[in-house]
Backbone as CSV, one residue per row, in Angstrom:
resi,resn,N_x,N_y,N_z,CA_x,CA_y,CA_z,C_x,C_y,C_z
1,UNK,43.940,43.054,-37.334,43.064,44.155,-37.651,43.658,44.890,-38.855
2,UNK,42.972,44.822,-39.605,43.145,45.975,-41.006,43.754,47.085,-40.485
3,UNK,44.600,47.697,-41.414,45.368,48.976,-41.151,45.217,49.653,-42.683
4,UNK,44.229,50.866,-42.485,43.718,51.764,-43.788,44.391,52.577,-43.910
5,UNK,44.108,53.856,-45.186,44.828,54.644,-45.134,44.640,56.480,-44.616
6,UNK,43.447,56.020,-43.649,42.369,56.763,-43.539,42.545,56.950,-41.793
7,UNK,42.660,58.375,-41.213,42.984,58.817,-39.815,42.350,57.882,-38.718
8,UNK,41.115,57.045,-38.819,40.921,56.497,-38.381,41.707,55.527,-37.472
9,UNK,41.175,55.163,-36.000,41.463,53.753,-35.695,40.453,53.518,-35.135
10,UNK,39.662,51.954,-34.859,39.101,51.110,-34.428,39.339,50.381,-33.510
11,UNK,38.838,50.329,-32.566,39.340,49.534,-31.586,38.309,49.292,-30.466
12,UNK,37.754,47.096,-30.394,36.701,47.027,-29.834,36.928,46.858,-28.265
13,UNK,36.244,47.262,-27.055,36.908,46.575,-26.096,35.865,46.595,-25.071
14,UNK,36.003,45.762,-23.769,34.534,45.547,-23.427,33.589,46.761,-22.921
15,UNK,32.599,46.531,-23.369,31.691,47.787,-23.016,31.550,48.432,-21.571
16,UNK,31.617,47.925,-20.731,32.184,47.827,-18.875,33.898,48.804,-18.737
17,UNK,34.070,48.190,-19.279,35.390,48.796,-19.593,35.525,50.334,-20.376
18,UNK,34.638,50.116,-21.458,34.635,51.160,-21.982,34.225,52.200,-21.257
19,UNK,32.901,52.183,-20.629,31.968,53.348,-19.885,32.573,53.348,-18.636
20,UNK,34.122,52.532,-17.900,34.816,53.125,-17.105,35.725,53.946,-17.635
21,UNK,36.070,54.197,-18.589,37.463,54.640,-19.212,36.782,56.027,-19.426
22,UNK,35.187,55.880,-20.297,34.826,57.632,-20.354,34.431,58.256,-18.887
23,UNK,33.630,57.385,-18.347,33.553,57.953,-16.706,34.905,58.650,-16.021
24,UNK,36.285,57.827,-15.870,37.122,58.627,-15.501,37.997,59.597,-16.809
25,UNK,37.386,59.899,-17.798,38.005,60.719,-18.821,37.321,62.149,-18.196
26,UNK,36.029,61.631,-18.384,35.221,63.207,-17.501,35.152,63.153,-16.422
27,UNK,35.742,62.866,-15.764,35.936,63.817,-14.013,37.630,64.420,-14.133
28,UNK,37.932,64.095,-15.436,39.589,64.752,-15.443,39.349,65.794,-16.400
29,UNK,38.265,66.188,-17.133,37.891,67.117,-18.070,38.428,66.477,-19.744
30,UNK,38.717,65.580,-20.084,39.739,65.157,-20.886,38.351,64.309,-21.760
31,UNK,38.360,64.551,-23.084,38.022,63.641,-24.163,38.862,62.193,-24.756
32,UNK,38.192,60.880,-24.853,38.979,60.226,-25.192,40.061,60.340,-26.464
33,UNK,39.603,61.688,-27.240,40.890,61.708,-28.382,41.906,62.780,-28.137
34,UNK,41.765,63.274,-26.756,42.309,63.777,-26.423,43.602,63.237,-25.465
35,UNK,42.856,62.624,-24.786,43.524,61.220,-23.735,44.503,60.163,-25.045
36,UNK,43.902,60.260,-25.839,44.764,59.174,-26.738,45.815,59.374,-27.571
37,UNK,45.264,61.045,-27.849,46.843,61.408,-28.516,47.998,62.075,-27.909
38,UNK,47.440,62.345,-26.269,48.675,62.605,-25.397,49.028,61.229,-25.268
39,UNK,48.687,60.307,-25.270,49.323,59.040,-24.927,50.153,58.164,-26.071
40,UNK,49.405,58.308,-27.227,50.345,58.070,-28.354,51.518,59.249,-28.410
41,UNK,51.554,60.273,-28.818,52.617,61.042,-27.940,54.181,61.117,-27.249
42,UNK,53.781,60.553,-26.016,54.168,59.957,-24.861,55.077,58.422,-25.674
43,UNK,54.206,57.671,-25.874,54.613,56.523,-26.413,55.903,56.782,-27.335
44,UNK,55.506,57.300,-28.359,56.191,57.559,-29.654,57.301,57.970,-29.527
45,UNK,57.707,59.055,-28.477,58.906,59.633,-27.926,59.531,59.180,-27.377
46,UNK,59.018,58.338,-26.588,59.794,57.640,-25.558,60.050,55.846,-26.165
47,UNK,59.789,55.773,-27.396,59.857,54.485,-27.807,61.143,54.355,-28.361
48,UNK,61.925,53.577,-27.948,63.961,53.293,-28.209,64.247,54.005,-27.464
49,UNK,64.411,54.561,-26.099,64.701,55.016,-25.079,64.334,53.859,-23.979
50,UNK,65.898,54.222,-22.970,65.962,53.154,-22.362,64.489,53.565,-20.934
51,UNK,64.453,52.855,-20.319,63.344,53.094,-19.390,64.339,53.398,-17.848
52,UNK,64.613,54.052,-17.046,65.140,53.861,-16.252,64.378,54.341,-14.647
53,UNK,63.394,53.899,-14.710,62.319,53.681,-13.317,62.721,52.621,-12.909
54,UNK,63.066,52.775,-11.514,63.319,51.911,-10.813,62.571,51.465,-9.768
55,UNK,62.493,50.318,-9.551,61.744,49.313,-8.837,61.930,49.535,-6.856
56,UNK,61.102,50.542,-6.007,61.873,50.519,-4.911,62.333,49.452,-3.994
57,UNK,61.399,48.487,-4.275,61.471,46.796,-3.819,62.471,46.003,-4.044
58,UNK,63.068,46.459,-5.326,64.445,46.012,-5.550,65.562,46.648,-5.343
59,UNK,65.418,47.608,-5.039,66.795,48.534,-4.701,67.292,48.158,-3.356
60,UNK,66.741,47.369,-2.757,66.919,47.046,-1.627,67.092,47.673,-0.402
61,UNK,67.262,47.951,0.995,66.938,48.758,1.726,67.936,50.001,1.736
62,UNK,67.001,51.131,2.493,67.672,52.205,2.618,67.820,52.639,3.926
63,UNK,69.032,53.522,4.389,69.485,53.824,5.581,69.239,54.957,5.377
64,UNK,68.774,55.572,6.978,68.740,56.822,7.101,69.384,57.225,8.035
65,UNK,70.152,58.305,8.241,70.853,58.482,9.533,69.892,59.355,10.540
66,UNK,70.426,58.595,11.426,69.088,58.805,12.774,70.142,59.361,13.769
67,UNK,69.237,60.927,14.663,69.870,61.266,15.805,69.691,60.745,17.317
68,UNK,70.076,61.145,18.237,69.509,60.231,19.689,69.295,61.636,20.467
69,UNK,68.617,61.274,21.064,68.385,62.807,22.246,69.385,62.704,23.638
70,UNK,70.391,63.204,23.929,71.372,63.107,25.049,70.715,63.865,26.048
């Protein structure tokens, strides 16, 4: 895809898709260029930063200490 020099971006994607993405944009009150530049944002800042979310499935199990009733 062409890259101008003009604020614009373009971007085609399926129409189903699309009219789900504005459907849940408005029940959150949120415009899609609004939604997109908190997310570019987000991205941009956090891009060369390590990710450190961890997987709870892999952490493997956890203990809890449990009492008994005497």
């Amino acid at each position: 895809m062409p890259v101008g020099p003009s604020g614009r971006i373009v971007v085609e994607i399926d129409p189903e898709t699309k009219e789900e993405l504005y459907s849940a944009l408005r029940a959150e009150g949120l415009t899609l260029k609004e939604w997109f530049l908190s997310n570019v944002e987000v991205y941009l800042s956090q891009r060369g930063q390590l990710n450190l979310q961890f997987d709870r499935d892999l952490a493997g199990p956890t203990t809890h200490a449990t009492t008994t009733d005497t």
